[in-house]
C-alpha positions, 0 to 999 in steps of 0.5 A: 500500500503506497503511502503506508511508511509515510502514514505511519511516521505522521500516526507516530510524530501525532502520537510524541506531540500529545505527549509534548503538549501534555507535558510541555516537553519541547515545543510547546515549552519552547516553539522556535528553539524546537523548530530550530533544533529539528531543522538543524537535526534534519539538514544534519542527517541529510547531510549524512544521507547524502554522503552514504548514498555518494559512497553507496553505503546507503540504497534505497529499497523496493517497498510497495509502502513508499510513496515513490516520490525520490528527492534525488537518487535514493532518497525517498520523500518519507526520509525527511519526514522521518528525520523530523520525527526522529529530531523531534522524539530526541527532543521530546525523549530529553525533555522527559528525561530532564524533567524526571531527573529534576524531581528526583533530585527534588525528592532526594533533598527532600527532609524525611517525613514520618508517617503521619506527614511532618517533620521528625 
């Protein structure tokens, strides 16, 4: 099914943004910084594509989920679409990651409670 790679990338970048706006990860804590680092993430990997498929490390495959759409010689219109995913669920990723180291330095300076909830 043509298209089928590229619906899935989309379901997935759906899916990590909920998470981000629910928990304000990435870009709905910081819009331009996060649409700068993907940018910056996916011209970065381009860049890295091109120079596989230059020295023929890198060769696209016959896939009937592909669209069929080639931005230059194998490289197909879902790989921009799934390094964007990919930068942007590295942002969402350490986002979480800060946030949940950050309160667990918080509860570990936390003075002990007894059981009734003060102080000993």
């Amino acid at each position: 099914m043509p298209g089928l790679y590229l619906l899935t990338i989309l379901v997935s970048a759906t899916g990590i943004a909920l998470i981000d706006r629910r928990w304000r990860l990435a870009a709905w804590r910081a819009p331009g910084r996060t649409a700068a680092a993907v940018a910056i993430g996916v011209a970065f990997f381009l860049a890295w594509d091109a120079v596989g498929i230059a020295t023929g490390v890198f060769l696209k495959g016959d896939s009937a989920a592909l669209l069929g759409i080639d931005l230059a010689p194998h490289l197909p219109l879902e790989e921009v679409f799934f390094l964007s995913f990919l930068s942007y669920l590295a942002l969402v990723v350490w986002g979480g990651a800060e946030r949940l180291l950050a309160r667990s330095e918080r509860t570990d300076a936390a003075p002990p409670r007894t059981r009734e909830g003060g102080r000993p």
